[in-house]
C-alpha positions as CSV (number, residue, x, y, z in Angstrom):
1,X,-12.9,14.3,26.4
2,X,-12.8,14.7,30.4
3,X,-9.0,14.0,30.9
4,X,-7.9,11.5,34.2
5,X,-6.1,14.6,35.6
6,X,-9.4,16.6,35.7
7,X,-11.6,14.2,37.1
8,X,-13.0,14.9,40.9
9,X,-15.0,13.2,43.4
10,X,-18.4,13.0,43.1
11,X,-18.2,13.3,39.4
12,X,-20.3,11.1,37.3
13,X,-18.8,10.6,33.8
14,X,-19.3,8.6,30.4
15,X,-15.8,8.4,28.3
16,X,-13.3,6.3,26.9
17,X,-10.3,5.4,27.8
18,X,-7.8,2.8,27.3
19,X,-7.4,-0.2,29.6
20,X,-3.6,-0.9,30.7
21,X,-4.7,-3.4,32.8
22,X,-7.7,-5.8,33.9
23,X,-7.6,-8.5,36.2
24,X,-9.9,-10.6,38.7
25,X,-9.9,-9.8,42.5
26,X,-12.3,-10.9,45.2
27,X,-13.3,-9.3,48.5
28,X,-13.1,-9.9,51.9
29,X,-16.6,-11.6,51.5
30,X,-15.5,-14.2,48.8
31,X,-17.2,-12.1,45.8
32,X,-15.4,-11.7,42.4
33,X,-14.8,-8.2,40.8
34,X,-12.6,-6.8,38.6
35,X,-9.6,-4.2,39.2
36,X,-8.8,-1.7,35.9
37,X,-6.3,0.3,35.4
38,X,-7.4,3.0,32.8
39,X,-5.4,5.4,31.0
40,X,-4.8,8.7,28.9
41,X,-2.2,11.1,28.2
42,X,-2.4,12.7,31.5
43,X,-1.7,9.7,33.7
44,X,-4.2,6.9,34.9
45,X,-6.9,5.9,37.3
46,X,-7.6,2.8,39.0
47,X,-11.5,1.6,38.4
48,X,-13.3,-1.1,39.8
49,X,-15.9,-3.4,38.7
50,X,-17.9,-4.0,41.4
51,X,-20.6,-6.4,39.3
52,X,-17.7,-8.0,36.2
53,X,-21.5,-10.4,35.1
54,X,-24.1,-7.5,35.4
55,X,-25.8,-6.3,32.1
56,X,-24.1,-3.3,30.5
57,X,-20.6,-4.6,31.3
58,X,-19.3,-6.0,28.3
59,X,-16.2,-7.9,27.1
60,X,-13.3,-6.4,26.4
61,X,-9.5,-6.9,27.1
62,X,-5.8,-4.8,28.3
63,X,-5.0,-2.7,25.8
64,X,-9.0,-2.2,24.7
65,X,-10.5,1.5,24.1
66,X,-13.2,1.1,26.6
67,X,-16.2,3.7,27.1
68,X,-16.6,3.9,30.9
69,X,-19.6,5.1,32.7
70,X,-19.3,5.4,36.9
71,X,-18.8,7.1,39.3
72,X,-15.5,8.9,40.7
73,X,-14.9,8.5,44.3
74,X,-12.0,9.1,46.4
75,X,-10.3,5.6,48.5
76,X,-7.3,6.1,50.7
77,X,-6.6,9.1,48.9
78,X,-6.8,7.7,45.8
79,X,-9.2,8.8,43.3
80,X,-11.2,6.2,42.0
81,X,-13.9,4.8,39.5
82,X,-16.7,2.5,40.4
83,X,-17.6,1.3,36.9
84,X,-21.0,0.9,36.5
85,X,-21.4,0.5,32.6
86,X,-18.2,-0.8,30.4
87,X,-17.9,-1.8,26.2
88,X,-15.3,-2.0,24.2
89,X,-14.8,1.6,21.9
90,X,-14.6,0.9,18.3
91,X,-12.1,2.2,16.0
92,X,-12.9,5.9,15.0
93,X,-14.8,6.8,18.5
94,X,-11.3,7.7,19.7
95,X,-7.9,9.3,19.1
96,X,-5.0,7.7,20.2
97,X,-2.6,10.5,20.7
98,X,-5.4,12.0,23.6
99,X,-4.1,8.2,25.3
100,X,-0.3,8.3,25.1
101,X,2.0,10.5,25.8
102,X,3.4,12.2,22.5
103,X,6.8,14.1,21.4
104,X,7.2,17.2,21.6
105,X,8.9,17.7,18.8
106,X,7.1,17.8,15.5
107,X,6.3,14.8,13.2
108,X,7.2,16.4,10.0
109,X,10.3,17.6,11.0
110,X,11.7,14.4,12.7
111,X,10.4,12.6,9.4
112,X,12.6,15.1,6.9
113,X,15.8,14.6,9.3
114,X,14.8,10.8,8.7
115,X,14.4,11.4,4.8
116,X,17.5,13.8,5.3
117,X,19.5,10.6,6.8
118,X,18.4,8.3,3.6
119,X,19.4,10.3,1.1
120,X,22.7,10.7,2.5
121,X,23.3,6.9,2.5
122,X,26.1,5.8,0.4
123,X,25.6,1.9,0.5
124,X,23.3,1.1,-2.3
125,X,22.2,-1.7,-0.8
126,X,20.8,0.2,2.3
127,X,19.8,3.5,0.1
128,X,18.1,1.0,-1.9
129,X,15.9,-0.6,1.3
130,X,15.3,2.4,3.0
131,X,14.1,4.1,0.3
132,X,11.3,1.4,-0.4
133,X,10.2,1.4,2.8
134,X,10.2,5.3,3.7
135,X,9.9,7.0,0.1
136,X,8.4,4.6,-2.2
137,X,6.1,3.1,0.0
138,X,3.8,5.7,1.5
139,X,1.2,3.4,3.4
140,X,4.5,1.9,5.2
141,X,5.7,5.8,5.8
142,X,1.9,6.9,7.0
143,X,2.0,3.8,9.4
144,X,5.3,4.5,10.9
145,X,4.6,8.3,11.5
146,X,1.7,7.4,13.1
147,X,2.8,3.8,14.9
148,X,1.3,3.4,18.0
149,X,3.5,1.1,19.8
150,X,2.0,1.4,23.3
151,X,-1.0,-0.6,22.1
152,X,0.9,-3.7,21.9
153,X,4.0,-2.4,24.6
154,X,2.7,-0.1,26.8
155,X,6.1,0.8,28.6
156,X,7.1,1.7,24.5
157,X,5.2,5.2,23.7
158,X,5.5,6.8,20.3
159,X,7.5,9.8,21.5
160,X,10.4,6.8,22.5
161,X,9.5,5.1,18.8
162,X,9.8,8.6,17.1
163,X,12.7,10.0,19.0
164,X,14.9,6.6,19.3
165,X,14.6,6.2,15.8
166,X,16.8,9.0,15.0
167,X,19.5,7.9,17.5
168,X,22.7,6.2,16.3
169,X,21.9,3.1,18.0
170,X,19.1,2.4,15.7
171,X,21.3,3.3,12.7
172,X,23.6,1.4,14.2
173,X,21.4,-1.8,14.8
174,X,20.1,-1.6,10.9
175,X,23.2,-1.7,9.8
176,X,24.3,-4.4,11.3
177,X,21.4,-6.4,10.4
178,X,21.5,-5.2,7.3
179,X,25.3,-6.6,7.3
180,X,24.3,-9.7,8.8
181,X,21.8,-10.9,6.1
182,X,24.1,-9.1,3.3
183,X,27.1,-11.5,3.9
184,X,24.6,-14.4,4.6
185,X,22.6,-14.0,1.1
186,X,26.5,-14.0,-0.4
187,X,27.7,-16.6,1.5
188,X,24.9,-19.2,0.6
189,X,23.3,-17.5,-2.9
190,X,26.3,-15.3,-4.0
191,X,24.0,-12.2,-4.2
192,X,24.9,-8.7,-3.5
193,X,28.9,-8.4,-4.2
């Protein structure tokens, strides 16, 4: 993959990249195109389709994996990409982590201080929930690792999911929840003394 940082005028280049942002614009002259905002993990690039109804441009949406084909040029100082050839990327023809920007810090480890955290909850009723959901329930566990929650909120990368997770605010926030729906299950069913 042919990161944005890298790319150079005069460059010619197929790859995919996801689109933060897509919207119509017209020119001076009264003709429609569209202005893109792609991105990786090293930043993004503004692109420009110069023909949005012209055959090898094909649907797709903000927050698509697109493969791009065009041309990078160089406007007001700005590097650019005149997109000449657009479809959406389907799932497998890309990696999500080369798109958003990651934590440092390593997955494993932040997931045992998580386990760590569980384990050392004395509320049954809290051991009890976290435990399905991070222990007993390994598709939910895999999925969390490896959320991507820039795809739907793209100010909201995974390093901010991973990291914040681990914060007492979080902890904080389930257990009042958690509290919340306790004393209103008791109140109205006269479950969990």
């Amino acid at each position: 993959m042919k990161y944005i940082e890298a790319l150079r005028e005069g460059e010619r280049i197929q790859e995919i990249y996801l689109c933060k942002q897509k919207n119509v614009a017209m020119t001076k002259t009264g003709k429609e195109y569209e202005n893109v905002i792609l991105q990786d993990k090293t930043g993004s690039l503004d692109a420009k389709i110069w023909d949005p109804r012209s055959m090898g441009i094909d649907d797709f949406d903000a927050l698509d994996y697109v493969e791009v084909s065009g041309d990078v040029t160089v406007f007001n100082g700005q590097t650019q990409l005149s997109i000449k050839r657009a479809r959406k990327a389907k799932e497998g023809e890309y990696d999500p982590s080369d798109y958003l920007p990651v934590s440092d810090k390593n997955l494993d480890d932040m997931f045992n201080e998580l386990l760590g955290f569980i384990s050392n909850v004395e509320n049954t009723y809290y051991k009890q929930l976290l435990s399905k959901l991070f222990i007993e329930n390994q598709e939910f566990a895999k999925a969390f690792k490896n959320h991507s929650a820039a795809k739907s909120s793209p100010w909201i990368y995974r390093w901010f999911i991973r990291a914040y997770t681990f914060s007492n605010k979080v902890m904080r926030f389930l257990y009042k929840t958690i509290s919340y729906f306790k004393q209103g299950f008791t109140y109205y069913f006269g479950y969990l003394s």
